[in-house]
C-alpha positions as CSV (number, residue, x, y, z in Angstrom):
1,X,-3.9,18.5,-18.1
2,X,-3.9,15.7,-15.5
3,X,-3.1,15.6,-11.9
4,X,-0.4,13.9,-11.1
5,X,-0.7,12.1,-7.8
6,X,1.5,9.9,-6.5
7,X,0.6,6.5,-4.4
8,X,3.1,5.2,-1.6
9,X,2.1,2.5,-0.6
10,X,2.7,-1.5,1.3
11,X,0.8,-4.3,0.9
12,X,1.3,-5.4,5.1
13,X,-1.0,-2.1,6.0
14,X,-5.1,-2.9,6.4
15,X,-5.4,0.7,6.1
16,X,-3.7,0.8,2.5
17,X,-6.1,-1.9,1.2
18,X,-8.8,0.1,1.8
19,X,-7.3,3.5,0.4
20,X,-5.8,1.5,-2.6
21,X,-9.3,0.2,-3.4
22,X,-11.2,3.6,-2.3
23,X,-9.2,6.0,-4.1
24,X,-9.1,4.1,-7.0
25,X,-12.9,4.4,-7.1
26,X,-12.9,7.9,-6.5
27,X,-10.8,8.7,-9.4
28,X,-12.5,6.3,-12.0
29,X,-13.1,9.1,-15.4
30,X,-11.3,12.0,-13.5
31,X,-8.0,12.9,-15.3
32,X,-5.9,12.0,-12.8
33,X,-2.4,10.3,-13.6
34,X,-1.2,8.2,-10.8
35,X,2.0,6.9,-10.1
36,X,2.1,3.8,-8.2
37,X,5.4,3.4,-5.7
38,X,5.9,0.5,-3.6
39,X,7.7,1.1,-0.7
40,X,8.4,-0.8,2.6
41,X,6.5,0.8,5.6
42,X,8.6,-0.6,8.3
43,X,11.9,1.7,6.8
44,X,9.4,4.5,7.2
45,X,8.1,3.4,10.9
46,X,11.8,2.6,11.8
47,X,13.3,5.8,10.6
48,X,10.7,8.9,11.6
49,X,7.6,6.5,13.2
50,X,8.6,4.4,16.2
51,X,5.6,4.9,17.8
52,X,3.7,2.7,15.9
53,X,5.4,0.1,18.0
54,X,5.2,1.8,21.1
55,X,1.2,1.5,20.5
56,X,1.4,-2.4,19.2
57,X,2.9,-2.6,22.6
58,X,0.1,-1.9,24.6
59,X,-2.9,-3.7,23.2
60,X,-5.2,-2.7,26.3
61,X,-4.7,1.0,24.8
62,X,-8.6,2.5,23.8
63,X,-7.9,4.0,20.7
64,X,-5.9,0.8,19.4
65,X,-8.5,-1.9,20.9
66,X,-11.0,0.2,18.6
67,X,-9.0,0.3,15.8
68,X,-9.8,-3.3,14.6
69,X,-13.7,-2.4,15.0
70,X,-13.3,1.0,13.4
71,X,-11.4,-1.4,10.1
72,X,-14.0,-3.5,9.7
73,X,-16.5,-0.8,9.4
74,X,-14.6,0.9,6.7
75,X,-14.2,-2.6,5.0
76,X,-18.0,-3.1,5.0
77,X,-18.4,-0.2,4.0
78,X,-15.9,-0.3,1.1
79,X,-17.9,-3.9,0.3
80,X,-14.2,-5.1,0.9
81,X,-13.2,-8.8,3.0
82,X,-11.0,-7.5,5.9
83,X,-10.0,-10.8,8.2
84,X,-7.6,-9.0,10.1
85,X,-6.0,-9.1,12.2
86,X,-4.6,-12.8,10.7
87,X,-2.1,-15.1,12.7
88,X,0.1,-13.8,10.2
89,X,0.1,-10.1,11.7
90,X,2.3,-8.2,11.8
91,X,3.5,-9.8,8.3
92,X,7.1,-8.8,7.2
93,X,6.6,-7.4,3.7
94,X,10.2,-6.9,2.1
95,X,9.1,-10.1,0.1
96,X,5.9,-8.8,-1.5
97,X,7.1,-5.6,-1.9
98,X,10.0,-6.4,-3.8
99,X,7.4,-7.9,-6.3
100,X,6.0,-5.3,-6.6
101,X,9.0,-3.0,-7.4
102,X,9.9,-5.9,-9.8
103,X,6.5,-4.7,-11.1
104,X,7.1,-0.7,-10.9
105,X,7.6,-0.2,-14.7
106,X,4.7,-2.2,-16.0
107,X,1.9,-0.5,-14.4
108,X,-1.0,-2.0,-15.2
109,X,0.4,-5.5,-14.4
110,X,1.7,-4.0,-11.0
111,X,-1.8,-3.3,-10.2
112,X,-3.4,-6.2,-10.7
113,X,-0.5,-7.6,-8.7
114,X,-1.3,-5.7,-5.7
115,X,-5.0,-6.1,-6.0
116,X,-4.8,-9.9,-6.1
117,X,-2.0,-10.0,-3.0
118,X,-4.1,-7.5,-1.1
119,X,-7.2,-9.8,-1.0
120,X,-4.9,-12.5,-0.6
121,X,-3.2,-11.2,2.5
122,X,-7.1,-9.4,4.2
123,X,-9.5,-11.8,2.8
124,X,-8.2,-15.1,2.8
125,X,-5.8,-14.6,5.4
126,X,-2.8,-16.5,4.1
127,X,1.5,-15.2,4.3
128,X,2.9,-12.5,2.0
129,X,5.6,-13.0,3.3
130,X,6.1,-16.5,1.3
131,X,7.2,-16.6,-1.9
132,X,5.8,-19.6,-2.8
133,X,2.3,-17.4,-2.0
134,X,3.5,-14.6,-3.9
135,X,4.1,-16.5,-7.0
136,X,1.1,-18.3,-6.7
137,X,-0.4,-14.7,-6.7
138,X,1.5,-13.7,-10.0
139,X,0.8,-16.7,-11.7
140,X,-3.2,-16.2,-10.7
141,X,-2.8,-13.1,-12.4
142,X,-1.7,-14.2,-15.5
143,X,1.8,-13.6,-15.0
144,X,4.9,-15.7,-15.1
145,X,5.4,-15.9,-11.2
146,X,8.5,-17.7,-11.3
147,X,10.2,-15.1,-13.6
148,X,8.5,-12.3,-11.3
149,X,10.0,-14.3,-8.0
150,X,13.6,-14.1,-9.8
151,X,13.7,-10.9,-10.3
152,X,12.2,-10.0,-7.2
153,X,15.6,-11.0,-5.9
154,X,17.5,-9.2,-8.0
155,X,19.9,-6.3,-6.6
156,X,18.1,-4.0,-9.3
157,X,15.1,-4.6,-7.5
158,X,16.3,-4.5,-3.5
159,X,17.7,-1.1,-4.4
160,X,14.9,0.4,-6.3
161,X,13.1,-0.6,-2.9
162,X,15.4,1.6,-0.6
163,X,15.4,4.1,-2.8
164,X,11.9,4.3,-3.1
165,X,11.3,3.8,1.2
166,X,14.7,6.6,1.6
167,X,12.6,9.2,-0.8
168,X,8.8,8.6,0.7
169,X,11.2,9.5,3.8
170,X,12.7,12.4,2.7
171,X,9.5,13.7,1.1
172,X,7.7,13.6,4.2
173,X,6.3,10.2,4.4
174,X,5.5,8.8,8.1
175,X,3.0,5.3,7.0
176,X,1.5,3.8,4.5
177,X,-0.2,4.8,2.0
178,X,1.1,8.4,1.5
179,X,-0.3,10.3,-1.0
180,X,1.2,12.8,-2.8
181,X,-0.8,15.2,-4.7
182,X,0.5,17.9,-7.6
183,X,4.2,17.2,-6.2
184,X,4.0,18.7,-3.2
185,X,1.1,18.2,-1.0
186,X,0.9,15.5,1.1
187,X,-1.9,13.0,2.6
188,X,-1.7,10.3,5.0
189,X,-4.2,7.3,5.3
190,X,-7.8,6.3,4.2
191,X,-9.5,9.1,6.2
192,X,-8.4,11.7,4.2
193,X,-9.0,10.5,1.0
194,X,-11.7,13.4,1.0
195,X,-9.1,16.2,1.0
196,X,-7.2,14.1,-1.5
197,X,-10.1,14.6,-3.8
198,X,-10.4,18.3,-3.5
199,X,-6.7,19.2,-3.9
200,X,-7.4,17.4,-7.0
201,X,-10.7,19.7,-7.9
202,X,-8.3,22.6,-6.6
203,X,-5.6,21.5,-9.2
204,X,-7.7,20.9,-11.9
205,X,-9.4,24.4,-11.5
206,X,-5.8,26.2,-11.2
């Protein structure tokens, strides 16, 4: 039987592009069924994780000066493009995420979608935020980005984005990407993508 896992996740976090594109490599020919769920990190930060500002506050800090150089290690080593941070940064993502809930229900297109707007946003550096940009991303991937950037403002699609923020929230959910293996156990961020894979193994062998 597969695993179910369940992906949080927002396009505005460098540390999400890199577990989007690593965990998606560690589960290629595992039985694994993932659920993608866009969400919109700064609903998480504002409700249960205002320190993330506190810290964006003080660049001299060590740990966040290091940060940046610590990314672009685990970009290289991913073979991923990681110009960040952009002039863009911090980039407001209620835009590009509500293209992606637009999205939620066709899977496959949704992530292609993300792919293309993740290398978009850390490797050529240009705004998510813009919906001109975001339909240029849909219609790169062969979708109709007009159509995608009307339903993006749906009401449909603003509410299936709070609902999905309010339940990371209520699940547990303090960043982006949260993981959510089996239903009920919980992983934060690209570093532990190991445990990720062995509550898999640990599921799989009961």
């Amino acid at each position: 039987m597969s695993v179910r896992v369940e992906f949080f996740y927002d396009l505005s976090s460098p540390w999400t592009r890199l577990a989007f594109h690593n965990f998606r490599t560690g589960i290629a020919g595992r039985d694994v069924a993932v659920t993608w769920r866009p969400f919109l990190v700064g609903g998480v930060f504002n409700a249960v994780n205002q320190s993330v500002y506190e810290s964006r506050a003080n660049p001299d800090n060590p740990k966040f000066r290091l940060s940046f150089t610590w990314l672009k290690e685990w970009a290289r080593l991913a073979g991923l493009r990681m110009n960040f941070p952009s002039e863009f940064h911090p980039v407001k993502s209620v835009n590009a995420m509500r293209f992606c809930c637009a999205l939620e229900d066709r899977p496959e297109d949704l992530l292609t979608f993300s792919e293309v707007a993740f290398e978009t946003y850390f490797g050529d550096a240009r705004n998510i935020d813009d919906p001109d940009v975001l339909e240029d991303i849909a219609n790169a991937c062969g979708l109709d980005g007009a159509t995608l950037r009307a339903a993006s403002g749906s009401d449909d699609v603003k509410a299936r984005l709070r609902a999905n923020t309010e339940e990371a929230i209520a699940r547990g959910a303090f960043g982006s990407p949260t993981i959510i293996v089996d239903g009920a156990f919980l992983y934060f961020g690209n570093d532990q993508l190991p445990l990720v894979m062995q509550r898999i193994d640990m599921v799989e062998a009961g």
